[in-house]
N, C-alpha and C positions, 0 to 999 in steps of 0.2 A: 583765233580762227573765226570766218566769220558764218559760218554753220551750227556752231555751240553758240553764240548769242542769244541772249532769251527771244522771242517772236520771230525768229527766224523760221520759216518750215521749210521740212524736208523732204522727202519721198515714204519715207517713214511717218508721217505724220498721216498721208493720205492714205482714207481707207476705199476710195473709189472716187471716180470722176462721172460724171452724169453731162453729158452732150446731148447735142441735137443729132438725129437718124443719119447720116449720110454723111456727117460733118469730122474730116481727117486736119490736124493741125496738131502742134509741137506737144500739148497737153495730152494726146489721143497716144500720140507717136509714144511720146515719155511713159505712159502705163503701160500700153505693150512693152514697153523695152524692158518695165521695172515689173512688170507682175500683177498691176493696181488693177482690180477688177475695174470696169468700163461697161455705163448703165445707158443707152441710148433711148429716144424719147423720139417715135413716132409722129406723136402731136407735133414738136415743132417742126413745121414745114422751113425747110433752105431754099438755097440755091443750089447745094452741091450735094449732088448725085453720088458720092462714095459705096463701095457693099463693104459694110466693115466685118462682117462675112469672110470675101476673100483675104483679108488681112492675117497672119499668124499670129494668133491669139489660142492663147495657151489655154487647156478646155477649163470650163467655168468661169472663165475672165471676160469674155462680152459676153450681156444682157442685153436684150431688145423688149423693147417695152411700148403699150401703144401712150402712154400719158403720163403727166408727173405726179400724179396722185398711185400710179403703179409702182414707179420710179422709188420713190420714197417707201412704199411696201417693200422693195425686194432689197434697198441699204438696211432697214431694218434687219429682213431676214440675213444679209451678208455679216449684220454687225452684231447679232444672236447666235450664231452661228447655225442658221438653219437651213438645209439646203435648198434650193430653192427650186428643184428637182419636188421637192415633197410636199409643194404646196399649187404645185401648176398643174391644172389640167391637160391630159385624165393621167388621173392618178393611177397607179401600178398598183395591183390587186392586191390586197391586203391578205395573210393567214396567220389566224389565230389556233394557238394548242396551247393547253394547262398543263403539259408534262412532255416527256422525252417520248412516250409510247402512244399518246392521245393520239385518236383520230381527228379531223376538223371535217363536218359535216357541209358543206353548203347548203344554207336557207332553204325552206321550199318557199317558193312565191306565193300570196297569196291570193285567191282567186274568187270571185263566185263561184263558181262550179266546186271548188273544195269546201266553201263554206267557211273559211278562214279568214 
């Protein structure tokens, strides 16, 4: 079979596709269809106008990105398993407690007027 051949790839091998903004064609088609997250890239300007937006994309599966120096940041975080939710601004408010009954205080600012 010619899918078990060594250097053959599969859809299984791909852990994302990284395109140009706007840009729809059988690679783009083929992730959506398989689940392959899909990293788009601002910076490169096209020709073609696509909103890969409207497309059904399964949620967490398209990324928009303005540059490939981003691009490569968020394959990172896809292939650490990090969400990538918890590294993009603004960040969701963090709460910290040391046990099941602690309180968590919020900070006071500190001011001139407090002296702090």
């Amino acid at each position: 079979m010619v899918f078990t051949h060594p250097g053959v790839l599969t859809a299984a091998d791909i852990s994302c596709v990284v395109i140009p903004d706007g840009c729809v064609g059988l690679p783009t088609l083929a992730a959506l269809e398989q689940g392959i997250p899909v990293i788009a890239v601002k910076e490169n300007r096209n020709r073609m106008k696509n909103k890969l937006e409207e497309l059904p994309f399964a949620a967490g599966k398209l990324f928009i990105v303005e540059n490939y120096l981003e691009a490569v940041g968020m394959m990172t975080a896809l292939k650490s398993g990090v969400a990538p939710s918890s590294v993009r601004r603004p960040l969701e408010e963090t709460r910290v407690s040391s046990g099941e009954n602690s309180q968590v205080d919020t900070p006071s600012v500190a001011t001139e007027e407090s002296g702090r």
